[in-house]
N, C-alpha and C positions, 0 to 999 in steps of 0.2 A: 488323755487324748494322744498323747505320743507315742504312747503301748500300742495303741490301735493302732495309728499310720506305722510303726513299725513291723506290727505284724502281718499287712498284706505285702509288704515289701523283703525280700530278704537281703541280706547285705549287699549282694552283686548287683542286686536292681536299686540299692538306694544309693549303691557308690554311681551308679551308671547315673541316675538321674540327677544328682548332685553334679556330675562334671557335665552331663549335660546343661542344667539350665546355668551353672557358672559359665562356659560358652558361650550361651545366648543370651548373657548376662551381661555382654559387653556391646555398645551400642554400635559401633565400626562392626564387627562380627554379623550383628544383624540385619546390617547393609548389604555385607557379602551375601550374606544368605537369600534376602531377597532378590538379589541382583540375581543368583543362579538361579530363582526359583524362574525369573521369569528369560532366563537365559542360560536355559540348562545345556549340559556338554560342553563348558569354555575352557581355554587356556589361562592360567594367569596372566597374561598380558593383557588376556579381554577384560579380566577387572580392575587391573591396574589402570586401562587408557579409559575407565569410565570410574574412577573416585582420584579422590584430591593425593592418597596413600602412597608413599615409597613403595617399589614392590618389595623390598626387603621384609616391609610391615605387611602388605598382603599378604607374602610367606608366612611370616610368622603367626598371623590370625587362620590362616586357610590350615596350618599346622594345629591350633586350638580343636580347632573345628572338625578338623580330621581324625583326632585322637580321642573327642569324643563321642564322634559315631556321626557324628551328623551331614559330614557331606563324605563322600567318596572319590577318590582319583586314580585313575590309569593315566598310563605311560601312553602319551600319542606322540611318536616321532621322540623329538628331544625336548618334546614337550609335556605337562601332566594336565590331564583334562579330567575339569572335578564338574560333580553333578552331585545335584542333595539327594539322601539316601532316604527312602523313602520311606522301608523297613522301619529304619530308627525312628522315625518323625511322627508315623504311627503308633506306635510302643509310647514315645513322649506324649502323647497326646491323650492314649491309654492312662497313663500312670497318672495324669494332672488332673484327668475326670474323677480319678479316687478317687485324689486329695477330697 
């Protein structure tokens, strides 16, 4: 069984999918995440003044998150305004119907 799931997957897509659901693997992470979905285009301050979290700790999860494709941020002002990548969420959602 593991021959098969390896072989629709090639390495890049199964390191990607592993760091993806290790991301979304963290139950704070996937608070962020629905908070954007339904408040998409915010600043970190906007998720900070809506969870219990240090922003220190919002960085650092919004950091997770960011590195595994799943949300995305620009530069607005001197501020970073992240939005979930939609792209990727697709693709995840793709890969898990494989499984």
């Amino acid at each position: 069984m593991e021959e098969q799931i390896q072989a629709t997957l090639s390495s890049t897509d199964e390191a990607r999918l592993v760091q993806m659901c290790k991301a979304l693997g963290n139950e704070k992470r996937m608070q962020i995440v629905r908070f954007l979905r339904q408040h998409p285009a915010c600043i970190t301050n906007d998720i900070v003044a809506h969870t219990p979290l240090a922003q220190a700790t919002i960085s650092q999860h919004l950091k997770v998150l960011r590195e595994a494709g799943i949300i995305s941020g620009t530069i607005q002002g001197p501020a970073m305004c992240y939005c979930i990548n939609e792209e990727a969420i697709d693709w995840l959602k793709q890969q898990i119907e494989r499984l």
